[in-house]
LUMSE-607324 format. One record per residue (C-alpha): residue number from 1; x, y, z. Coordinates in nm, 3 decimals, always signed. Each point is the difference from the previous one (the first is absolute). Layout:
# residues N
+------+---------+---------+---------+
| lolo |       X |       Y |       Z |
+------+---------+---------+---------+
|  NUM |       X |       Y |       Z |
...
+------+---------+---------+---------+
This chain:
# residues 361
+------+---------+---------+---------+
| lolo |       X |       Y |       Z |
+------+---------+---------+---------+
|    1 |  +2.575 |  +5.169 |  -7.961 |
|    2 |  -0.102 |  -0.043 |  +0.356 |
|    3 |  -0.241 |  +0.245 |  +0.008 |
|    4 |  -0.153 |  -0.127 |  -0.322 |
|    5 |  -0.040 |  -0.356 |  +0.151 |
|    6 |  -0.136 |  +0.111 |  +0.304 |
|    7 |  -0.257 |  +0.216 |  -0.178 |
|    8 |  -0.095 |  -0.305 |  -0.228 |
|    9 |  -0.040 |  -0.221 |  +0.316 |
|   10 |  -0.224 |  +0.263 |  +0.091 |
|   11 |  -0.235 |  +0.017 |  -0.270 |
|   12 |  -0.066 |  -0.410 |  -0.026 |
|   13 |  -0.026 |  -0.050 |  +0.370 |
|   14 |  -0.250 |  +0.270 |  +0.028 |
|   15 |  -0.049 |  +0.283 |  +0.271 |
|   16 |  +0.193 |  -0.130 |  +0.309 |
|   17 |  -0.133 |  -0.011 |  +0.362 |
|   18 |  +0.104 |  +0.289 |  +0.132 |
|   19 |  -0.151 |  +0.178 |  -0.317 |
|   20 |  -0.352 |  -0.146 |  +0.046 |
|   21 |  +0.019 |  +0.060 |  +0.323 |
|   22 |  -0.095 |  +0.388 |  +0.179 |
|   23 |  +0.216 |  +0.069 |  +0.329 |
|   24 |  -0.159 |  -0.087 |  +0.287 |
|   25 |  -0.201 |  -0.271 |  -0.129 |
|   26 |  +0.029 |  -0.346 |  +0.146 |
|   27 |  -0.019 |  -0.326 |  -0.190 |
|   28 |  -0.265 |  -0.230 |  +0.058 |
|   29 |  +0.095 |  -0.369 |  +0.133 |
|   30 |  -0.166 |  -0.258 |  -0.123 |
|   31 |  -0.196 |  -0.178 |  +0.327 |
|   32 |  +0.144 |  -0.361 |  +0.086 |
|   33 |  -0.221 |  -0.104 |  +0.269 |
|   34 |  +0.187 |  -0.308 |  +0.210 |
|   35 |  -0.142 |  -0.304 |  +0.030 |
|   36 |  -0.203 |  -0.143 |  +0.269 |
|   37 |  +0.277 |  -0.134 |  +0.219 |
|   38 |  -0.285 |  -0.059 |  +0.300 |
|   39 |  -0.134 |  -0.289 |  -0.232 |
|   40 |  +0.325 |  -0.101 |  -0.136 |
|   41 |  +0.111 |  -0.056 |  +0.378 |
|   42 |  -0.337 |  -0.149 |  +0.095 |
|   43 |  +0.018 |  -0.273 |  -0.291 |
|   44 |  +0.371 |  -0.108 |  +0.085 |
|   45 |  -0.079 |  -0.007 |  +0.373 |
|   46 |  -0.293 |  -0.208 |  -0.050 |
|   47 |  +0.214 |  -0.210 |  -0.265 |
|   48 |  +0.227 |  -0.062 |  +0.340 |
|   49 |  -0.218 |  -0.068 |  +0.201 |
|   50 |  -0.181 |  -0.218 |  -0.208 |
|   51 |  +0.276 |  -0.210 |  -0.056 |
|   52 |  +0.059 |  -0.336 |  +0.091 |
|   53 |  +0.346 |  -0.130 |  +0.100 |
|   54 |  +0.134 |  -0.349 |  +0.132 |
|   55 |  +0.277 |  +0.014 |  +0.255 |
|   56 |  +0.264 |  -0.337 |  -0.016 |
|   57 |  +0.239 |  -0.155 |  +0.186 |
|   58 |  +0.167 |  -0.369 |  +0.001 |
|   59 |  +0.205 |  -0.132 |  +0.305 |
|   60 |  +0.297 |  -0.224 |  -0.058 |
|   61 |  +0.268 |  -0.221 |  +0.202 |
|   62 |  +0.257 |  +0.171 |  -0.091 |
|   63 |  +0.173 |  +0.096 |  -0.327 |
|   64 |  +0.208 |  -0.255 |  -0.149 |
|   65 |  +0.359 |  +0.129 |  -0.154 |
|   66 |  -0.038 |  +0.121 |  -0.390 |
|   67 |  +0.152 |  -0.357 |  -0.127 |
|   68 |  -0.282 |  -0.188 |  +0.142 |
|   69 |  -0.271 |  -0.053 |  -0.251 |
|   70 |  -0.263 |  +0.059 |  +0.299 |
|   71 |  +0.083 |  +0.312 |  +0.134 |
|   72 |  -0.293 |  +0.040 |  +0.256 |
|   73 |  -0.236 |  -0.250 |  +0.148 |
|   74 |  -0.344 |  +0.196 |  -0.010 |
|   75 |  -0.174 |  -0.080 |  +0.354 |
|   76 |  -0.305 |  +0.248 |  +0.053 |
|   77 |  -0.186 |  +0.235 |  -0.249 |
|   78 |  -0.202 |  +0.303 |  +0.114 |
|   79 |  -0.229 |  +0.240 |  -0.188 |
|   80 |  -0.260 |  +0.245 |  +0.049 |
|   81 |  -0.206 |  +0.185 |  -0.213 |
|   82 |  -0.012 |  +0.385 |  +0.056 |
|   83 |  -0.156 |  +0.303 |  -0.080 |
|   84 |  +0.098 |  +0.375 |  +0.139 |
|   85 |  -0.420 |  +0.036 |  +0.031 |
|   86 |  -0.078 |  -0.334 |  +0.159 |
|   87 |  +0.339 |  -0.066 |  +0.189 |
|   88 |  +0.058 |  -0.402 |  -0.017 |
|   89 |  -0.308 |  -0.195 |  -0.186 |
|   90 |  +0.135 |  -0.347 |  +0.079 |
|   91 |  +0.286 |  -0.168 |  +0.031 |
|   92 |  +0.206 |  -0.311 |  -0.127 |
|   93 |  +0.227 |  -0.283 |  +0.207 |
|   94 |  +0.107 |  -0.307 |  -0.013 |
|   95 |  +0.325 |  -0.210 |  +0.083 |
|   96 |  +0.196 |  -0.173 |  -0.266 |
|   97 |  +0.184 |  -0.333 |  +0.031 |
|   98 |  +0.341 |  +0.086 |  -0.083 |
|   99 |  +0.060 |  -0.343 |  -0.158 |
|  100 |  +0.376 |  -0.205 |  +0.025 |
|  101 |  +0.257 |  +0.169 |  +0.163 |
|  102 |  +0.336 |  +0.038 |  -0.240 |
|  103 |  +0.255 |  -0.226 |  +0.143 |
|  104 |  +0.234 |  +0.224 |  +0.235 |
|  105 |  -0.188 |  +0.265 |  +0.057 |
|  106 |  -0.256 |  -0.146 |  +0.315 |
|  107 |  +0.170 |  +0.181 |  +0.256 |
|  108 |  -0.020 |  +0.325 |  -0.195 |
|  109 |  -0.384 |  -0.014 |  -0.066 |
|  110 |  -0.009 |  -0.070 |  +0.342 |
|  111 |  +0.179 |  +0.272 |  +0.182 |
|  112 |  -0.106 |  +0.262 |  -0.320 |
|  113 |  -0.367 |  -0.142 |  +0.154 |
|  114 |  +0.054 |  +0.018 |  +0.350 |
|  115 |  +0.138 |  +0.393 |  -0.033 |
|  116 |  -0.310 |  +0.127 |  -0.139 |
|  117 |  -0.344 |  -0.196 |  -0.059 |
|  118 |  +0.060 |  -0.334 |  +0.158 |
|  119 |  -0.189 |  -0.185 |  -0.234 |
|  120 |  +0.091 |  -0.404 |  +0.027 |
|  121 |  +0.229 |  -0.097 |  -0.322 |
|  122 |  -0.202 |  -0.335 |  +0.006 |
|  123 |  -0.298 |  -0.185 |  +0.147 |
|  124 |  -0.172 |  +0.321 |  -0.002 |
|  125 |  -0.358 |  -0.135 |  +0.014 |
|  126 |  -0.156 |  +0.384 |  -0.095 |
|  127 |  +0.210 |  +0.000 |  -0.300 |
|  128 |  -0.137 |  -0.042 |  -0.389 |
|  129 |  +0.109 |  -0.103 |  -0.356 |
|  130 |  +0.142 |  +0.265 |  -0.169 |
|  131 |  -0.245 |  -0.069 |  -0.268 |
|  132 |  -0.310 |  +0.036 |  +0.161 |
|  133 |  +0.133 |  +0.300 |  +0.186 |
|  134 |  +0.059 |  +0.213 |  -0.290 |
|  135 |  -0.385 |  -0.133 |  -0.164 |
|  136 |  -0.108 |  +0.157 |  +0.294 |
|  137 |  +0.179 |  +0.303 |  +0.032 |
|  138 |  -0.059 |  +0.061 |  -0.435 |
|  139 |  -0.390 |  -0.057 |  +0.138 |
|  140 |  +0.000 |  +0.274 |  +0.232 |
|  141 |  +0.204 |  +0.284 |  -0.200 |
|  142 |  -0.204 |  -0.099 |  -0.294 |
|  143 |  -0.336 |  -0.112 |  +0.021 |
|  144 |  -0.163 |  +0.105 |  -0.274 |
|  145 |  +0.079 |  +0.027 |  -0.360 |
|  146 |  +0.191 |  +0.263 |  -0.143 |
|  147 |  +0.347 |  +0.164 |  +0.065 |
|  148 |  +0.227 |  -0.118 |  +0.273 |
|  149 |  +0.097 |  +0.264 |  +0.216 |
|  150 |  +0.313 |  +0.090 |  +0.065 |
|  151 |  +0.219 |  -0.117 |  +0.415 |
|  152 |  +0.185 |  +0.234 |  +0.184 |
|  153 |  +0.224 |  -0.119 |  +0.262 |
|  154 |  +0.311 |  +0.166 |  +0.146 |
|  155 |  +0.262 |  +0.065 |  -0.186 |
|  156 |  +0.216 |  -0.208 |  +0.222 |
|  157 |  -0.195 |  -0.295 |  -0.033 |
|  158 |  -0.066 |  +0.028 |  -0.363 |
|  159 |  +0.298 |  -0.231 |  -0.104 |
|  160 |  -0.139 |  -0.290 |  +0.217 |
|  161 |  -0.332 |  +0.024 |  -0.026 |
|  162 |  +0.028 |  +0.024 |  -0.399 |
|  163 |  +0.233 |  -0.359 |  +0.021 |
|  164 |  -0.240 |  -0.139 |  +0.240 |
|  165 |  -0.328 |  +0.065 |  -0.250 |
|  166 |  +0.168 |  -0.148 |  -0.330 |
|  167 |  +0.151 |  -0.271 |  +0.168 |
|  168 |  -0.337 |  -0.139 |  +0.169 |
|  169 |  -0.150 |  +0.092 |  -0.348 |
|  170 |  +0.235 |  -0.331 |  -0.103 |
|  171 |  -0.300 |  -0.229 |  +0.096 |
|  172 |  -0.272 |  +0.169 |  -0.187 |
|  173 |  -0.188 |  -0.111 |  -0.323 |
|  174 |  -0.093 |  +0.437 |  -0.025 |
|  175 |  +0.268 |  +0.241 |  +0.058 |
|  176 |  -0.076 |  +0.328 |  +0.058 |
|  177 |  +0.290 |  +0.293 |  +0.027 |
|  178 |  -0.126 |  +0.200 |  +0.263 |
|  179 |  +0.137 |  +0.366 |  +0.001 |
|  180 |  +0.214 |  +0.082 |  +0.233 |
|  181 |  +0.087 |  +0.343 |  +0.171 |
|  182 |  +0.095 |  +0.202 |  +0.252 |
|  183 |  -0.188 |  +0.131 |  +0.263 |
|  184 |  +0.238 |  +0.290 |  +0.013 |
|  185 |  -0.047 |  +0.096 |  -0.345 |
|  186 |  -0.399 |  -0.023 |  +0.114 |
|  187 |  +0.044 |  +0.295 |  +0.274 |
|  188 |  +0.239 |  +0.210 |  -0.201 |
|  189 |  -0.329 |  -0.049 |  -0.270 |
|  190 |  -0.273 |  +0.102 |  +0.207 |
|  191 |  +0.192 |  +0.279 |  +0.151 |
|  192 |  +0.095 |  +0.155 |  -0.349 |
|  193 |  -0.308 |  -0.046 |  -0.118 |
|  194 |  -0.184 |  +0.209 |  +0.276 |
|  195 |  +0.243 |  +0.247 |  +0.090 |
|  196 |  +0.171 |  +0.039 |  -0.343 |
|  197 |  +0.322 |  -0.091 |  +0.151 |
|  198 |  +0.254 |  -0.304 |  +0.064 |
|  199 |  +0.082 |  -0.073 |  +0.349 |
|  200 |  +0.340 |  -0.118 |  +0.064 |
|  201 |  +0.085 |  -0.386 |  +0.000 |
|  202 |  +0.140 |  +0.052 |  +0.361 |
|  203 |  -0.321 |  +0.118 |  +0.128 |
|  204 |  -0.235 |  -0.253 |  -0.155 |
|  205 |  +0.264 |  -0.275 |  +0.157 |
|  206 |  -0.091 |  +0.151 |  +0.348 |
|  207 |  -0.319 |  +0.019 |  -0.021 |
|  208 |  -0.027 |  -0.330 |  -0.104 |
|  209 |  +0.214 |  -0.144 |  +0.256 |
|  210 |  -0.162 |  +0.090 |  +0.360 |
|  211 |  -0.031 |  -0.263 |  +0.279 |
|  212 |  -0.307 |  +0.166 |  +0.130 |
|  213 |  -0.229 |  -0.292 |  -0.081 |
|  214 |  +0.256 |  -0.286 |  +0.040 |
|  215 |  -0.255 |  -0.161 |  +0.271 |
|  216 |  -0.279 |  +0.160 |  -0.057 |
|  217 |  -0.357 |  -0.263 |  +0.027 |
|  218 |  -0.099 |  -0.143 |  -0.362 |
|  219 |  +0.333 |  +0.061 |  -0.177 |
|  220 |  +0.207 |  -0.311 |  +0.019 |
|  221 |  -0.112 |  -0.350 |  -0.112 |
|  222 |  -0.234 |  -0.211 |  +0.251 |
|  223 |  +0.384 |  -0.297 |  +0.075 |
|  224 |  +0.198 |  +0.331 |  +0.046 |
|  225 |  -0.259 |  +0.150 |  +0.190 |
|  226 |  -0.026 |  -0.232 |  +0.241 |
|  227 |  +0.391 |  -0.088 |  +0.001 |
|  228 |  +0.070 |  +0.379 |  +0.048 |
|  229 |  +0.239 |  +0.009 |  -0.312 |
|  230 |  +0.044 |  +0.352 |  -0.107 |
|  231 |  +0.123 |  -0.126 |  -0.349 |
|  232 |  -0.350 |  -0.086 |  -0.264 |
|  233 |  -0.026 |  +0.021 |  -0.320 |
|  234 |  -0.355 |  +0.108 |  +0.024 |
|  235 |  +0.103 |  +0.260 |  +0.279 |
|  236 |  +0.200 |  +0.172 |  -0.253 |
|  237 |  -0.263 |  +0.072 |  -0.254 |
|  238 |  -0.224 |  +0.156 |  +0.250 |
|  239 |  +0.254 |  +0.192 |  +0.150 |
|  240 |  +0.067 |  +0.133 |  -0.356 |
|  241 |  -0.377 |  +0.106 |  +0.011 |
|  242 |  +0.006 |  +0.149 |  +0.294 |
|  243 |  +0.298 |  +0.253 |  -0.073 |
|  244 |  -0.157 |  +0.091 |  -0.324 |
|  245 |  -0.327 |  +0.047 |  +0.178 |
|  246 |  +0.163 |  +0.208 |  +0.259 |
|  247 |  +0.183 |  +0.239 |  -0.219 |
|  248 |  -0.167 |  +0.045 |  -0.262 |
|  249 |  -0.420 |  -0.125 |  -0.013 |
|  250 |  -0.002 |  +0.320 |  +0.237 |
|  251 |  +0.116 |  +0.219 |  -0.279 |
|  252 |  -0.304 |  -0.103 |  -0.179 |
|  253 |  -0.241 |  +0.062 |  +0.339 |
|  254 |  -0.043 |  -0.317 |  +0.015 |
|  255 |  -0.153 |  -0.109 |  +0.371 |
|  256 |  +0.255 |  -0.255 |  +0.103 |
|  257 |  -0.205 |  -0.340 |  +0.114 |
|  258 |  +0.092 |  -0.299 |  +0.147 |
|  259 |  +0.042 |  -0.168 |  -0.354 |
|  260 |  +0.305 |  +0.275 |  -0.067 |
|  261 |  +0.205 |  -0.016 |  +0.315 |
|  262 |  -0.066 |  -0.169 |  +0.358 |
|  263 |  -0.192 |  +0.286 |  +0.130 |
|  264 |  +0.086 |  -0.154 |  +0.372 |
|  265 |  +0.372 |  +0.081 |  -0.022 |
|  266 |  -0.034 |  +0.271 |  -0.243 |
|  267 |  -0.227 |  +0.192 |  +0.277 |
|  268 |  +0.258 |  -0.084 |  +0.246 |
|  269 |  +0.345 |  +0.106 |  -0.166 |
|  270 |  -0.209 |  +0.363 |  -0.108 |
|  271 |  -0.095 |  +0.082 |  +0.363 |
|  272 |  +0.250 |  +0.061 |  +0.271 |
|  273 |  -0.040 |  -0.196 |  +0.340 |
|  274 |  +0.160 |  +0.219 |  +0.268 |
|  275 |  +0.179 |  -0.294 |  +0.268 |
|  276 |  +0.029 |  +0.111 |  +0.432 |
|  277 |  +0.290 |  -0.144 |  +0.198 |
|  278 |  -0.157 |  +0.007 |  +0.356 |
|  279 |  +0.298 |  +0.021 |  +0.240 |
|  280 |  +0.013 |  +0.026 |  +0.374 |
|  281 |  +0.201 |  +0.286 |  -0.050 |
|  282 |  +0.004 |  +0.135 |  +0.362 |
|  283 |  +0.074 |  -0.330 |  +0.140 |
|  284 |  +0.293 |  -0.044 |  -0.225 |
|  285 |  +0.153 |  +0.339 |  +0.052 |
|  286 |  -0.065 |  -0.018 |  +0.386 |
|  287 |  +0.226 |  -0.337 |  +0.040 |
|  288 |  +0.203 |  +0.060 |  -0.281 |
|  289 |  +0.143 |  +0.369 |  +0.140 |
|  290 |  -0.017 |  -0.117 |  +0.364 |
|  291 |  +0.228 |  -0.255 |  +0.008 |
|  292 |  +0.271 |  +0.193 |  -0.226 |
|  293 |  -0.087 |  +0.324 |  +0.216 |
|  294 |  +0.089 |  -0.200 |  +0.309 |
|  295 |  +0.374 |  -0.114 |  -0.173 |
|  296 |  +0.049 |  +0.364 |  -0.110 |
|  297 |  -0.068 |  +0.132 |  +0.333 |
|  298 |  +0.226 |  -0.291 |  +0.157 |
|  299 |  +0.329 |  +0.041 |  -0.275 |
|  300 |  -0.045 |  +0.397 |  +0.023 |
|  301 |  +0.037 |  -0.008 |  -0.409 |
|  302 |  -0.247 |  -0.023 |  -0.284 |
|  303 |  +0.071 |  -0.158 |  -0.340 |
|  304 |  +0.163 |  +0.176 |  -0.287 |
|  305 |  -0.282 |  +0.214 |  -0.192 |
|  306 |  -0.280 |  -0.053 |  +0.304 |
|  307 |  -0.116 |  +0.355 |  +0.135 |
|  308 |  -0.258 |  +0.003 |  +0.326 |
|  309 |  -0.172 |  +0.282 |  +0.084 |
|  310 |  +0.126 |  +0.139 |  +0.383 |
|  311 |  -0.280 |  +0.081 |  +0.282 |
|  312 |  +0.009 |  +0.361 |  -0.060 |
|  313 |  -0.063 |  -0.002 |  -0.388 |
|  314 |  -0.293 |  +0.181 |  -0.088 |
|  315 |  -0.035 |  -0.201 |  -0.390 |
|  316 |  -0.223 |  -0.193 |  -0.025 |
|  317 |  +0.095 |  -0.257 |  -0.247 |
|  318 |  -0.130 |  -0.362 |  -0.090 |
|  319 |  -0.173 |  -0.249 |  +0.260 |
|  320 |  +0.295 |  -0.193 |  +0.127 |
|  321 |  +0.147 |  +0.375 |  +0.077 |
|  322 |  -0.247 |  +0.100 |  +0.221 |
|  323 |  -0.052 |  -0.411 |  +0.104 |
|  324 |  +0.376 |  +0.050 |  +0.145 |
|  325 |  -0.077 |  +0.348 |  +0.152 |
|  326 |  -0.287 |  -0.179 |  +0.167 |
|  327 |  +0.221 |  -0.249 |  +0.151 |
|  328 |  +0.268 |  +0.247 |  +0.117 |
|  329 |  -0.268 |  +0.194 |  +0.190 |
|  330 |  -0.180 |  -0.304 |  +0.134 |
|  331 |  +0.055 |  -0.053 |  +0.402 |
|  332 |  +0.010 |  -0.411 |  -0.073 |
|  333 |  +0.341 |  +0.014 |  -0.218 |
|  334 |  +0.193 |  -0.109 |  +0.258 |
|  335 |  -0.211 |  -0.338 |  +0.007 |
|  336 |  +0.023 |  -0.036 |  -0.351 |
|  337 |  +0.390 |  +0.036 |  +0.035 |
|  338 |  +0.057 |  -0.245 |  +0.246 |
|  339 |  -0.176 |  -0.259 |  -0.180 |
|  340 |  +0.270 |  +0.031 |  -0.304 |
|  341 |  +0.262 |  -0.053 |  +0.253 |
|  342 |  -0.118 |  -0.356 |  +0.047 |
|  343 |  -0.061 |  -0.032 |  -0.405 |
|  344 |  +0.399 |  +0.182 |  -0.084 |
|  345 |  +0.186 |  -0.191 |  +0.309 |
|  346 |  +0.100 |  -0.307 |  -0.201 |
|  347 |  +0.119 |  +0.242 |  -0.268 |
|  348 |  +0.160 |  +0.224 |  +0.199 |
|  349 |  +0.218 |  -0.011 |  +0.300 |
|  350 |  +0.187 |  +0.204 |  +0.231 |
|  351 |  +0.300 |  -0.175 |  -0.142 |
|  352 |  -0.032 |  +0.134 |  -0.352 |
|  353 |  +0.023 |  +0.401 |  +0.164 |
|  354 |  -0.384 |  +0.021 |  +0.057 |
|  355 |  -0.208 |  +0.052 |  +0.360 |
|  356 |  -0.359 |  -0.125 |  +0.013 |
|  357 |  -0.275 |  +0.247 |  +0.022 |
|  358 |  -0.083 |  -0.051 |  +0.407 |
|  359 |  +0.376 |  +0.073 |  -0.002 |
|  360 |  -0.008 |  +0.345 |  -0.143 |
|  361 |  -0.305 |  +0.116 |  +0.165 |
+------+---------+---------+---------+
């Protein structure tokens, strides 16, 4: 029965493969060619570095404790808008009147303020309605018609700077929900997207968090600037520019200007400045060794661990070695000598077991 089945198989299926086929000869592959991954490549890097994105940050005094129904007290709003082939276009800041104070918590604005910006909790005369701040700021993300692009801030800040936006939206006639992400998720983006392969969260966080441009000229705010505050909102953007400019525009060959990182102190942390000590070492040694020559000589003993070369060793070792040998040999020790009597007589006596040098000679 078998056989009969397989023999029907055969005749509706046809000759097989091997049957068609004489020994020896090879099968012909149909040609796939691959596509152009030179263009592909070319149109997403372009795509990149092309792109436009807005960097965000908003300074509060303080967070309030999770029953309050203000949990921050938004102070000072940076942004800048960025692009991996232009480095920083412009740039966004402004300081925000924090309005009333909840009751009980003064002292904690206050020392949350003092620890980190220093930005007055009132009478702040460079400070602005919440209102007119966010007009502004929805002015210069969006300035033309069409689709609102999305934030990226850090992923820290993303919980405060998210309150801070809806609740100074509270004044306005137009609302708009601005999207907010990470700038974290941003890197780990561009990276897969050029290199076909997800960096890990640990080193995006590093590179994102370097205090190589913490004072560097045109980062921080004019008031912080001139107040030498390290903490700006406005500081932070940039410096989130700059790390993303210094890791990775130069994967692109991208010539870094001075719109993508301070080229000053970038210039200056790439080259190495060798730094000479200048000592008066001969000077040192000679009145240094002298004096504790002339007590070793005196005591008869050396300290634990201290070896001194004797007149008739032929090594030649470091400069105090042959500074001592020098000394031995010299014809005007015995003048040297007697003036450490005069220096060691009020430490040491005859009564405490010792004889001055004019004694033993």
């Amino acid at each position: 029965m078998a056989r009969e089945w397989r023999a029907a198989q055969g005749k509706d299926s046809g000759p097989s493969e091997k049957q068609g086929r004489r020994p020896g000869m090879l099968v012909p592959k149909q040609s796939v060619s691959p596509p152009d991954m030179s263009s592909l490549s070319l149109k997403s890097d372009q795509a990149l570095l092309g792109g436009i994105f807005y960097f965000l940050n908003i300074f509060s005094h303080g967070e309030l404790p999770p029953h309050c129904e203000q949990r921050f007290l938004p102070c000072e709003i940076g942004c800048v808008k960025y692009s991996l082939q232009e480095g920083i276009m412009a740039d966004f800041h402004s300081f925000i009147s924090p309005g009333e104070i909840p009751r009980g918590f003064r002292f904690h604005c206050q020392a949350a303020s003092d620890s980190s910006h220093k930005i007055p909790i009132s009478n702040f005369e460079l400070g602005h309605d919440q209102a007119t701040v966010l007009q502004n700021l929805y002015r210069f993300i969006h300035p033309n018609p069409g689709n609102w692009p999305p934030i990226y801030c850090k992923s820290d800040d993303r919980a405060r700077v998210n309150w801070c936006l809806k609740r100074m939206a509270r004044a306005l006639e137009f609302r708009q929900d601005l999207e907010l992400l990470t700038v974290e998720d941003l890197v780990v983006g561009i990276y897969q997207q050029k290199f076909l392969k997800e960096p890990s969260k640990t080193w995006v966080r590093s590179l994102l968090d370097v205090a190589m441009w913490d004072y560097s000229s045109n980062t921080r705010c004019k008031w912080h600037e001139e107040n030498d505050i390290l903490f700006c909102a406005l500081a932070v953007c940039k410096r989130m520019a700059y790390c993303i400019s210094n890791s990775l525009a130069t994967l692109f060959g991208i010539q870094l200007t001075g719109a993508h990182v301070p080229l000053q102190d970038y210039e200056a942390s790439n080259s190495v400045t060798p730094k000479m000590v200048v000592l008066d070492a001969g000077r040192y040694q000679k009145n240094h060794y002298i004096s504790f020559y002339c007590i070793f000589n005196i005591l008869g003993d050396y300290p634990s661990g201290v070896k001194i070369s004797g007149q008739n060793s032929s090594v030649r070792g470091r400069g105090i070695t042959r500074l001592l040998e020098s000394i031995s040999n010299s014809s005007s020790n015995i003048h040297k000598f007697s003036n450490c009597e005069t220096s060691l007589s009020p430490y040491m006596s005859q009564k405490d077991g010792y004889k001055s040098f004019s004694s033993l000679s």
